[in-house]
C-alpha positions as CSV (number, residue, x, y, z in Angstrom):
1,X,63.4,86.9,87.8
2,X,63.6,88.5,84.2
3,X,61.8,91.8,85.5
4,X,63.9,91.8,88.4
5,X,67.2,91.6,86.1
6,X,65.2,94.6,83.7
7,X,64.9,96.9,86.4
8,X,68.3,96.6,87.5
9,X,69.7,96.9,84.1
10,X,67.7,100.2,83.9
11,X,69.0,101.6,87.2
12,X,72.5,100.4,86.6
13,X,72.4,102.7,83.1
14,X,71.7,106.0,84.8
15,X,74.7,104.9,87.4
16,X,76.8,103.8,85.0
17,X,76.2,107.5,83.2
18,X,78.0,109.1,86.3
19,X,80.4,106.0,86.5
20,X,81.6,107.3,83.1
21,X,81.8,110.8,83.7
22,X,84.3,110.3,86.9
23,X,86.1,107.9,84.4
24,X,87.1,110.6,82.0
25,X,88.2,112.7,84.6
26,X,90.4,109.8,85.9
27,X,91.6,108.9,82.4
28,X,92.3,112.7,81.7
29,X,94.6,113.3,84.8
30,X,96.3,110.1,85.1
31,X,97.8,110.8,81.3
32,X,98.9,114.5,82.2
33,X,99.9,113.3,85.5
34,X,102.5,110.7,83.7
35,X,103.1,112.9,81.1
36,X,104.5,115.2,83.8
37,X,106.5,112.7,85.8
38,X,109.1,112.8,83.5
39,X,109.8,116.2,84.9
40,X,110.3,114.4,88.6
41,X,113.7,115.8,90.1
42,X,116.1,113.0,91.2
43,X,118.9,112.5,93.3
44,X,121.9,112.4,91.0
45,X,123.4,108.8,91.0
46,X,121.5,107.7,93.7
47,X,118.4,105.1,93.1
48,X,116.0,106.4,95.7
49,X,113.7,109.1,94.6
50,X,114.5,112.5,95.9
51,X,111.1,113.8,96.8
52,X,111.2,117.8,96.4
53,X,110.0,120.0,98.6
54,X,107.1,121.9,98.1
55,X,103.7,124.0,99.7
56,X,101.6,121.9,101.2
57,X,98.6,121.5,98.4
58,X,95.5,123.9,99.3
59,X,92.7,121.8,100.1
60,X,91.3,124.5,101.8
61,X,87.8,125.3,101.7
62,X,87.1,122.0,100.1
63,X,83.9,120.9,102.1
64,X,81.6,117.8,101.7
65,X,78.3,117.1,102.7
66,X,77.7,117.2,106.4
67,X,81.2,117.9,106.8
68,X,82.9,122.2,107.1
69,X,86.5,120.5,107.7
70,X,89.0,120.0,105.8
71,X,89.9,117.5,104.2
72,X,92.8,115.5,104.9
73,X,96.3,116.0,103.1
74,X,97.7,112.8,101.2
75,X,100.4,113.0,103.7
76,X,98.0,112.5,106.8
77,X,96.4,110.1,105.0
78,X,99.1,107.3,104.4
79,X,100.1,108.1,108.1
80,X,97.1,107.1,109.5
81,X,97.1,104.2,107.5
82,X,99.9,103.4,108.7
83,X,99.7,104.3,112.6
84,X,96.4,101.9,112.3
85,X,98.5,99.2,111.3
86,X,100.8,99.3,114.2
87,X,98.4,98.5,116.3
88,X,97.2,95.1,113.9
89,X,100.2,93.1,113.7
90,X,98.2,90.1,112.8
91,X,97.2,92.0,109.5
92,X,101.1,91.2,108.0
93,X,100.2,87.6,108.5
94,X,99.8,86.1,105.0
95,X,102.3,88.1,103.5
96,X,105.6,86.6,102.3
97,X,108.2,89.2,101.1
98,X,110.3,87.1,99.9
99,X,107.8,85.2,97.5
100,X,107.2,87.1,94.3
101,X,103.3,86.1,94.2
102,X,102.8,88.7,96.9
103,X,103.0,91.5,94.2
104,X,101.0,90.5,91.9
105,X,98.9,93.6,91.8
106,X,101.6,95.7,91.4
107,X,103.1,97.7,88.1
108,X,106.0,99.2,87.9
109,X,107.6,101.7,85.6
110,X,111.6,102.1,85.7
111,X,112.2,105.2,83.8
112,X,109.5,106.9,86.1
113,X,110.8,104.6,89.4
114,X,106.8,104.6,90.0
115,X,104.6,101.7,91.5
116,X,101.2,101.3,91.5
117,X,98.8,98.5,93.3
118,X,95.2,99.2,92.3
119,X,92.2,96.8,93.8
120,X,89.9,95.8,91.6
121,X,86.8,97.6,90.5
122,X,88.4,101.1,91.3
123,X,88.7,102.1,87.7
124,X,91.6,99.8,87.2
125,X,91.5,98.5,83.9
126,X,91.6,102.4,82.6
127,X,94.2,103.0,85.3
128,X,95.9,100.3,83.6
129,X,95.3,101.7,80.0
130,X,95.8,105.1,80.8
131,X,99.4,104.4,82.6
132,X,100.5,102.4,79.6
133,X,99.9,105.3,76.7
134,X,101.0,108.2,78.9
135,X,104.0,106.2,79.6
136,X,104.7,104.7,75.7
137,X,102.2,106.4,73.9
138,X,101.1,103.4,72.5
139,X,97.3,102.1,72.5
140,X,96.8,98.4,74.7
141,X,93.3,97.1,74.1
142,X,93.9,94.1,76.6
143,X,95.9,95.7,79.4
144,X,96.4,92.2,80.5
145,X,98.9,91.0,77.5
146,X,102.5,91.2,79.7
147,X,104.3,90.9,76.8
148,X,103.1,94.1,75.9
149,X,104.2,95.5,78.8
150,X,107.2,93.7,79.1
151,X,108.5,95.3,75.7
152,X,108.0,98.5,76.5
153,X,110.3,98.2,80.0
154,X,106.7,98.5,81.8
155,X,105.4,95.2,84.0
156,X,104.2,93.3,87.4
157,X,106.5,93.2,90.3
158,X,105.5,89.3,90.3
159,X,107.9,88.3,87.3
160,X,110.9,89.5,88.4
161,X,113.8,88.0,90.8
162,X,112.6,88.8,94.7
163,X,115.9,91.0,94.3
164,X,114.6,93.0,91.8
165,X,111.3,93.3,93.8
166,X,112.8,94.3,97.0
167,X,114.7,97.0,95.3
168,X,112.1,98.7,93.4
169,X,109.2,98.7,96.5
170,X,112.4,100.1,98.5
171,X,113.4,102.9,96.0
172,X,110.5,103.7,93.9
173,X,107.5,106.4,94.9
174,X,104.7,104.1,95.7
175,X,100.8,104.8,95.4
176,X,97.3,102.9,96.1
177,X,94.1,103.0,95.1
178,X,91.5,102.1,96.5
179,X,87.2,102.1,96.9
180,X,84.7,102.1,99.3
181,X,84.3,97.9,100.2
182,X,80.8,97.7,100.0
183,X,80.7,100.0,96.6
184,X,83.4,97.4,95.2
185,X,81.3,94.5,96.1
186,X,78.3,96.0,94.8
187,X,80.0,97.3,91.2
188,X,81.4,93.6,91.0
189,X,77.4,92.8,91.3
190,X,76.2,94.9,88.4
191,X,78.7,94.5,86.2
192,X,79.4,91.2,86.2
193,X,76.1,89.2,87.3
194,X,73.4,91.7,86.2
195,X,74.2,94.1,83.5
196,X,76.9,91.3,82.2
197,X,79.4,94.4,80.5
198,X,82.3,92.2,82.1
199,X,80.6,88.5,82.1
200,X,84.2,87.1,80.6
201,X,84.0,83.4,81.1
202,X,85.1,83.4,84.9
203,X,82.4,85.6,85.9
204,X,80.0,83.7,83.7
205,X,81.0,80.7,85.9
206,X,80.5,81.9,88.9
207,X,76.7,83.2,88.2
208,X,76.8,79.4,87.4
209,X,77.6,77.9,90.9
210,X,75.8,81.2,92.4
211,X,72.4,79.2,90.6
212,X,74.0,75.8,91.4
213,X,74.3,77.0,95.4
214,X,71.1,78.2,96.2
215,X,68.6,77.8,93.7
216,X,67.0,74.2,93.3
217,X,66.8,73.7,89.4
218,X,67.3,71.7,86.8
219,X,71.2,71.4,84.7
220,X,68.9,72.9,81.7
221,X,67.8,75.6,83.3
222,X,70.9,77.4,85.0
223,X,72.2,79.2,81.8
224,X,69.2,80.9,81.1
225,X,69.0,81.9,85.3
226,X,72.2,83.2,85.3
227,X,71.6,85.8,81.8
228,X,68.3,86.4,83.8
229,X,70.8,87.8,86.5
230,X,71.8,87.2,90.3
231,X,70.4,88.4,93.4
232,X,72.7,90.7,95.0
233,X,71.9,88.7,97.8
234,X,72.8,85.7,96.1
235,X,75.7,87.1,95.4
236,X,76.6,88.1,99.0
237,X,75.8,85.0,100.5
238,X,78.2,83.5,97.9
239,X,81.1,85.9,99.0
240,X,80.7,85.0,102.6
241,X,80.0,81.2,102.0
242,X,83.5,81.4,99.8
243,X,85.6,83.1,102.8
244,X,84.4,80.1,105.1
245,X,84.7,77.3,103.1
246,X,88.2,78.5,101.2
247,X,89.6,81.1,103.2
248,X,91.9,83.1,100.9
249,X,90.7,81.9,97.5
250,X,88.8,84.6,96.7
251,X,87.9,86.3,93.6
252,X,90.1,89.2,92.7
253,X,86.6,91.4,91.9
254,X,86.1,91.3,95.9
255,X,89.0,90.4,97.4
256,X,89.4,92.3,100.5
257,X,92.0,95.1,99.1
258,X,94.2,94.9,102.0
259,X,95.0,91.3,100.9
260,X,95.9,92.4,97.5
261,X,98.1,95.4,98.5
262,X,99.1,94.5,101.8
263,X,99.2,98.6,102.9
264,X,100.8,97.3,106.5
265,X,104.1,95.4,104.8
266,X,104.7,97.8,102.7
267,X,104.8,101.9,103.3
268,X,103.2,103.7,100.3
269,X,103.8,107.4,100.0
270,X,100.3,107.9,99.0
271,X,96.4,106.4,98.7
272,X,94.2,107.9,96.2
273,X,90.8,106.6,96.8
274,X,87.6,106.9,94.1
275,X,85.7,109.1,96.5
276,X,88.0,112.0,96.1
277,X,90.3,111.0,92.9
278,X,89.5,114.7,91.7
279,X,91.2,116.5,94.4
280,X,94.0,113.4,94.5
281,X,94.9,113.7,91.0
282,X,95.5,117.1,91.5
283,X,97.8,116.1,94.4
284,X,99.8,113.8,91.9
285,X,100.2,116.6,89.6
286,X,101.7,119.0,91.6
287,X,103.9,116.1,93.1
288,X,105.3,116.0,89.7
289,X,106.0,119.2,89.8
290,X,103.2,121.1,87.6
291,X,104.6,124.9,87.0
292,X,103.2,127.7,85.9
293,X,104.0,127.3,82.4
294,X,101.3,124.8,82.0
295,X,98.5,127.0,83.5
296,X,96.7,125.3,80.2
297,X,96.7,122.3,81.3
298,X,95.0,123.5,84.5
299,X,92.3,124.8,82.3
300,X,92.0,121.8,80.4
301,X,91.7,120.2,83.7
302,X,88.6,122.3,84.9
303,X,87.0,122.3,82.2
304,X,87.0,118.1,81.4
305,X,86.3,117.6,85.6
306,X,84.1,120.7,86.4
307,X,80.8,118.4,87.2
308,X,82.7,116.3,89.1
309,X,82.6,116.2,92.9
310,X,83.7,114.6,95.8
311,X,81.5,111.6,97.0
312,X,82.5,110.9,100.7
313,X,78.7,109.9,101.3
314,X,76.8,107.5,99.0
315,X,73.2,105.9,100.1
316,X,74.0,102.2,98.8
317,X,70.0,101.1,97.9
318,X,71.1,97.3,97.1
319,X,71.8,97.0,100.6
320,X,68.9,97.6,102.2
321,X,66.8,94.4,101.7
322,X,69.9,92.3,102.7
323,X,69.5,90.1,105.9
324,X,71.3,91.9,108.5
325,X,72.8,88.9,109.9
326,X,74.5,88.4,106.7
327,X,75.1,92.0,106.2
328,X,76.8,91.5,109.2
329,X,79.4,89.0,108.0
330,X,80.4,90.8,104.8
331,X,80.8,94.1,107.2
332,X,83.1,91.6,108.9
333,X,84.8,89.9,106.4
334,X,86.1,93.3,105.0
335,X,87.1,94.9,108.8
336,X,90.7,95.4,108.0
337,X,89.4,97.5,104.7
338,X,87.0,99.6,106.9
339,X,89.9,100.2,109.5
340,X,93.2,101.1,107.7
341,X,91.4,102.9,104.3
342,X,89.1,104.8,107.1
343,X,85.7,103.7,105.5
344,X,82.7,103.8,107.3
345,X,78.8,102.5,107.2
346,X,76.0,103.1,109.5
347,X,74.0,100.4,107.9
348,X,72.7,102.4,104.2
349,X,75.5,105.1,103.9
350,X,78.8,104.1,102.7
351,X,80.6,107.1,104.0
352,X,84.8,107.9,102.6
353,X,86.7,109.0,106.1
354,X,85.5,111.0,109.0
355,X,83.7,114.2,110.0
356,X,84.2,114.8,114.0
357,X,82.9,118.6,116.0
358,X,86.5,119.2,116.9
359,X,88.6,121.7,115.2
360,X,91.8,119.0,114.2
361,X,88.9,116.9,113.0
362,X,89.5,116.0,109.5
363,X,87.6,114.3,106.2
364,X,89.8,111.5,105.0
């Protein structure tokens, strides 16, 4: 067990290395990105966001591996999203408008009329960080303290009057983002139950009843199992054994995202996913209305992301020793995910979208 948890430790260090590259570019654009907003045109007197026109963005030439198409625009994107869900009316089921716990992955930013819902493990916590000091220019170590954001007129759509709620998600420009499923699950994994960078007492706990579940060992002995680290298949059989016994009660670290930002209640003008966040945060820039005067900041931009690229296709290795039965199940448990975000797997590739021989074919 100890030189199982050493030699994920070691391979989690050289992924974490890219992990943190694709980071800084995120960080980077999301502050010039809300720095910019402010420049947003709106409709005089009028509370819903006059979106300006503009030239479609270029994506042009922008090719992936086993893929010469384009890519798709943002714009296709949330419309496909959104025609999938039309024909999955069961997928609204769980979702109360009218209760205010329904939003609680959502922030919101008044001056900016902005709304974000970001799953967990896609980068949100910096997401989080990032949004807050572009927006107040303030630091927030704990992006969690709601006081902090209250103050600064900044907050979750959870703690305010349905009224208030219904309003803003009607009004305000609204955008997603969102990960791969099987990537999420597996991050969650490595960073929680093996290299232990976010073991905070919840996660710590459930390493604990992970041990407890399917291990046959002593009280004495768990702690020292769980620091030793978790099986990823431990850990998936865990995920699967939770959505039969409790239903709903997930963790948030693998929630399935479409329960957390319930994409078919609510219409969001756009989904940025981790796969391609370089080419979408250069969509959100010029939806804010990036001119030529700040043809520095484009520079600044190339230079900080120029080593990053898009990732539609990634070989997920942890996966491979995993029953298939049980690999199976998870696939299962996270259908809706695979369906509306249009994420695919063929069993070791987690792929981002589509690549089809005809010409209207598109990467999404």
């Amino acid at each position: 067990m100890l030189s199982f948890a050493r030699k994920e430790r070691e391979r989690f260090k050289s992924e974490m290395r890219q992990f943190f590259t694709i980071r800084k570019t995120l960080v980077f654009l999301v502050v010039i990105a809300l720095f910019l907003v402010t420049r947003s045109r709106l409709q005089p007197g009028v509370g819903k966001r006059d979106t300006v026109a503009m030239p479609p963005f270029n994506w042009k030439g922008q090719t992936v591996e086993g893929c010469d198409l384009d890519i798709c625009e943002a714009k296709q994107r949330s419309e496909l999203m959104h025609e999938r869900c039309k024909g999955h009316p069961m997928i609204f089921k769980g979702f109360k408008p009218h209760d205010p716990a329904s939003y609680y992955r959502f922030i919101y930013d008044d001056k900016h009329k902005v709304i974000f819902c970001a799953s967990t493990k896609t980068l949100t916590t910096s997401f989080y960080r990032m949004f807050y000091e572009a927006v107040t220019g303030k630091r927030l170590d704990y992006v969690h303290c709601r006081k902090c954001w209250y103050d600064q007129e900044l907050g979750w759509l959870d703690r305010l009057p349905i009224k208030e709620i219904e309003k803003r998600v009607e009004e305000y420009y609204k955008v997603m983002l969102v990960r791969h499923p099987l990537d999420r699950l597996r991050v969650s994994w490595k960073r929680g139950l093996v290299a232990h960078d976010e073991s905070g007492p919840v996660m710590k706990e459930i390493g604990r009843k992970i041990v407890r579940r399917y291990r046959d060992l002593d009280e004495q002995d768990i702690e020292s199992e769980v620091n030793d680290g978790i099986e990823f298949e431990e850990f998936l059989r865990y995920v699967n054994d939770v959505e039969e016994d409790e239903g709903s009660e997930h963790h948030r670290a693998w929630m399935p995202m479409h329960h957390m930002c319930h994409p078919c209640a609510l219409k969001y003008d756009f989904v940025a996913k981790m796969e391609t966040i370089h080419e979408d945060a250069k969509h959100i820039l010029q939806m804010v209305n990036m001119t030529r005067e700040d043809s520095h900041l484009n520079d600044l931009i190339h230079t900080r992301s120029k080593s990053v690229h898009m990732n539609l296709r990634k070989r997920l290795h942890e996966f491979d020793s995993v029953d298939p039965d049980l690999l199976d199940q998870i696939v299962e448990l996270y259908k809706w995910d695979f369906e509306l975000l249009d994420y695919h797997w063929d069993g070791e590739t987690a792929a981002c979208g589509h690549c089809t021989g005809d010409p209207s074919g598109r990467c999404c």
